[in-house]
N, C-alpha and C positions, 0 to 999 in steps of 0.2 A: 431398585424397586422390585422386591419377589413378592409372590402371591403362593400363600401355604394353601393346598385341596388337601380338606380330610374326609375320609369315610369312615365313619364312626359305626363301630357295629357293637355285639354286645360282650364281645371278648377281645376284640383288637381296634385300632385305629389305623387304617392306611395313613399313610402320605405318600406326599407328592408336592416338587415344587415348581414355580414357572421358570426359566431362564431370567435371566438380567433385563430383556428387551421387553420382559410380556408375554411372548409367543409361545412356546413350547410346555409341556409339561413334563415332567420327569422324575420316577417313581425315586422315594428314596427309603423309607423304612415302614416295617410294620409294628406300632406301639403294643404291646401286650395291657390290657386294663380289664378291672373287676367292678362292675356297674354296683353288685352288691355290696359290695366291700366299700365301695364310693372312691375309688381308685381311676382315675382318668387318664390317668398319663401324661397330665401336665408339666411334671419335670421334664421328662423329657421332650415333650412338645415346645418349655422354654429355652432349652438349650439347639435345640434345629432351628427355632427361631433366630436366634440370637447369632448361630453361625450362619445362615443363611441371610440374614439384614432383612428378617419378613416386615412389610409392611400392613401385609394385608390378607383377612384367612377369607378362604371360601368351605361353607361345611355339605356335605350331601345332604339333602333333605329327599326320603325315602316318601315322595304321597303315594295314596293308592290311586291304583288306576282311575277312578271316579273323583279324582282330585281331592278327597279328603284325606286330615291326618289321622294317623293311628300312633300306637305307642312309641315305631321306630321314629315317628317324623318327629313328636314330641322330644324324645331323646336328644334328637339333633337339633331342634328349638334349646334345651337346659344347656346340653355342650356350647351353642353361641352363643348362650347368656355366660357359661363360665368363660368362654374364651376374651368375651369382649371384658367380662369384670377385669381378668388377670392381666391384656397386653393392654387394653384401652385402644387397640386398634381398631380398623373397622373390619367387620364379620359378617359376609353373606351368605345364607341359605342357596343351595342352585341345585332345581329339580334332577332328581340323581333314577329317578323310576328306570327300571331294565340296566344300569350302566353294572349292575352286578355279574347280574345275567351272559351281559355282552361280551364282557372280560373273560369270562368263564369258558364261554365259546370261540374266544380267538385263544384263550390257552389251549383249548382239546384242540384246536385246528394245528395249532404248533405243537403240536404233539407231547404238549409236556405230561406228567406223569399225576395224577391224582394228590398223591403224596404231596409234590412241588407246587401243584395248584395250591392246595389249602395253606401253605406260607407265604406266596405270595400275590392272593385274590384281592387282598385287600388294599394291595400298593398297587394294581393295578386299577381297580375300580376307584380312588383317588385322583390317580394319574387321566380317565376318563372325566372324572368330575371337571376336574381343573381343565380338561384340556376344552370343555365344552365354554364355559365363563371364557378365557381365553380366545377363543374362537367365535363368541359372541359381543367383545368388546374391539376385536378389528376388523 
């Protein structure tokens, strides 16, 4: 039993998967997608699936501070409706506000390099999504 955390943004998709047990999260790629294009990166989100034996996705949902949705949170509302059409799995939303942010700030704290940021923000802020659902189910 894994659990896929994506972070859907408007040019890539994080991921990130749970260990075998549930507990852990852990970063694995970032999807390249064109919202315009209507490109999602489902291919390869089926085949991570399929090697990984996902049961179960969790997507960020971006509200704003005052608990309303905006365009981002919407986005990630359509990605759960695509996702739940394509695996028939079950697919939840888990409030992702700051976990951008946060990732960002443990990169600069590790010193990584701007450049190395922006390739891998988004498998990190995944890895945060996920590790939060995870951490709220034990």
């Amino acid at each position: 039993m894994r659990i896929m955390g994506l972070d859907v943004g408007t040019k890539t998709v994080g991921v990130a998967i749970s260990d075998a047990l549930g507990w852990t999260a852990q970063g694995v790629e970032t999807v390249k997608i064109d919202e315009e294009a209507g490109e999602f990166g489902i291919e390869r989100i089926k085949e991570l699936a399929k090697e990984y034996a996902v049961t179960e996705f969790v997507v960020g949902y971006p509200k704003n501070m005052n608990n309303t949705v905006g365009p981002r949170g919407e986005a990630s509302e359509n990605y759960k409706k695509l996702l739940e059409e394509t695996f028939g799995l079950p697919v939840k939303l888990w409030d992702e506000r700051l976990t951008t942010m946060a990732a960002e700030r443990m990169l600069i704290e590790a010193d990584v390099s701007r450049k190395k940021r922006k390739q891998v923000i988004d498998k990190m802020a995944a890895v945060m999504i996920l590790q939060g659902y995870l951490d709220s189910k034990n």
